[in-house]
C-alpha positions, 0 to 999 in steps of 0.5 A: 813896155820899157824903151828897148822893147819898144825901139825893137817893136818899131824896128819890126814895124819898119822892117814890116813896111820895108819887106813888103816893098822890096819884093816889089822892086825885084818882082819888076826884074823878074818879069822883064826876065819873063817878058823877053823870054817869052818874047824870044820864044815867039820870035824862035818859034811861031808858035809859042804863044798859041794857046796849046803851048801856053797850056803846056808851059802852064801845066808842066809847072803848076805842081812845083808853082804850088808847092813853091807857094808853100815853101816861099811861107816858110823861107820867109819865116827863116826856115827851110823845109827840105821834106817836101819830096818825101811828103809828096811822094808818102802822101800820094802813096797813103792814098794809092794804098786806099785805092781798092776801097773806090772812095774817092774822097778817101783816097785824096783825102787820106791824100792831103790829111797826110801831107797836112799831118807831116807838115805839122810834124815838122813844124812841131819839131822846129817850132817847139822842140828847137829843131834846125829846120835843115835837120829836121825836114832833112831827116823827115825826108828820109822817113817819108822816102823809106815809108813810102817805098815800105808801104807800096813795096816800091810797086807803082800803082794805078788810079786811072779807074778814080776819075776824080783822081785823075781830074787833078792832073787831067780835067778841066774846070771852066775850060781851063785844066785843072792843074792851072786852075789850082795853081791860079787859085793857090796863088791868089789865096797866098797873096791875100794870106802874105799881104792883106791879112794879119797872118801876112804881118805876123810872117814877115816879122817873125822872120824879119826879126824873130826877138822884136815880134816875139816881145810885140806879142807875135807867138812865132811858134805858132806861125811856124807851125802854121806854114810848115803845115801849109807846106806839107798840104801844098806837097800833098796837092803837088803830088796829087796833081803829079801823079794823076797827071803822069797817070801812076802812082810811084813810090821812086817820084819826085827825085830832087824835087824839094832842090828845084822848089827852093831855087824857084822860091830863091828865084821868086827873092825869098831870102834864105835869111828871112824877112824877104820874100813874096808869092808874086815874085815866086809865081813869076819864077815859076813862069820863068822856069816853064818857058826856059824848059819850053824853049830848051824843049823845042830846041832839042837840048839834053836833060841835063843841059837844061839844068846848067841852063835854068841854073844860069837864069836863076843866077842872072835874076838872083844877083843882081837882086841880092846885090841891089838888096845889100845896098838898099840895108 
């Protein structure tokens, strides 16, 4: 290894240390964030904090809190992944077609395979073919969005008759729902990944420096590969989880998702640069996200009010983080 390589190996090695601290040091505003909206929540209204409540804000984004995992990998990496609507609403989509057969585990297998299979397509087209994540995911948006409604001849479906479809959105397992429960388990599955395993190290450096990981032996191409599958599978499950929830499944779903999940993963102090990102952070914004649209329900605010509110919040949060990150560097 000759001086340069190694200066660039040590450098990957500290910026390793410093983009697992960092995040820490934002997660904390976050969850004073969190705490003094939950606390107004219950000052407002009594009745906030009962159990029933809780279910609701907990439920009401455990799919997007999922699929912002998935997105939160990929933004460390320094890429984008703006399919992630077209994925969720073809994989859903590909499984209502196989609704006739009865199998359940054809149909949310078929389910997760598709969004898996799409999610490593883009990652082959970014990692190897040199593809801007933004085009590319950009115009798998697109394919998936046009498929989906190609294939259902933009009829909505029904799987109410699959009850073990509908348990995604609807059941309960160990007297917690099961959208909860997912996003639970996903959650602690995503930080093992990102902080306590090799993979962790391996995703933070491609992103912190791709050249120094590269040279340090790292193959980014296929780390890279691996996120954006975990991406596409998140989708899948986030669709899975939607669509048995609303109890249909429609070929016109999910408009604007993959917006709302990246200002959650921006929210959570992933940077859009890379390097900087974690999936704690991400579930706290996530957290945030359902007691301010909770709060803004109970309140009686239009839809579309709700969204320059929430877009206010996430500036608050942001910023200051943003501006505490440059002074730090």
């Amino acid at each position: 290894m000759t001086i340069i390589e190694e200066k660039s190996s040590i450098n990957a090695a500290g910026g390793w240390a410093q983009m697992r601290f960092l995040p820490e040091i934002g997660d904390l505003s976050r969850i004073v964030v969190l705490g003094v909206l939950v606390v107004a929540g219950q000052i407002l209204y009594p009745g906030f904090l009962s159990p029933e409540n809780l279910r609701v804000v907990l439920t009401a984004v455990a799919g997007i809190g999922i699929l912002a995992f998935g997105m939160t990998m990929v933004v460390i990496t320094g890429e984008i992944d703006l399919s992630v609507a077209g994925v969720a609403v073809l994989s859903i989509v590909i499984g209502g077609l196989l609704l006739p057969t009865g199998s359940p585990a054809l149909i949310i297998g078929a389910t997760l395979l598709c969004g898996l299979c799409l999610g490593i397509v883009n990652g082959i087209f970014v990692a190897k073919l040199g593809v801007s994540s933004l085009i590319s995911t950009l115009a798998m948006l697109g394919i998936a969005s046009a498929l989906a409604n190609i294939f259902s001849a933009g009829q909505a479906t029904y799987p109410e008759k699959i009850a073990e479809y509908m348990w995604f959105g609807r059941g309960a397992l160990l007297g917690v729902p099961v959208p909860i429960f997912l996003l639970a388990v996903m959650a602690l599955a995503c930080v093992f990944m990102t902080r306590s395993s090799t993979f962790g190290r391996k995703l933070y450096a491609t992103g912190g420096n791709a050249r120094a990981a590269l040279l340090s032996g790292i193959r980014i191409d296929r780390v890279k590969i691996v996120v954006f599958a975990f991406c596409g599978l998140c989708a899948a499950i986030t669709g899975l989880i939607e669509s048995a929830r609303l109890g249909y499944i429609n070929p016109a779903a999910f408009p604007g998702l993959e917006l709302k999940v990246l200002a959650v993963t921006v929210l959570g102090g992933a940077a859009l640069a890379g390097g900087t990102g974690s999936v704690f952070g991400t579930l706290v914004a996530t957290l945030i996200i359902g007691v301010v649209n909770n709060l803004l329900n109970q309140m009686g605010v239009s839809f579309y009010m709700q969204q320059v509110v929430t877009a206010l919040v996430i500036l608050v949060v942001v910023v200051p983080g943003m501006r505490n990150r440059r002074f730090v560097k």
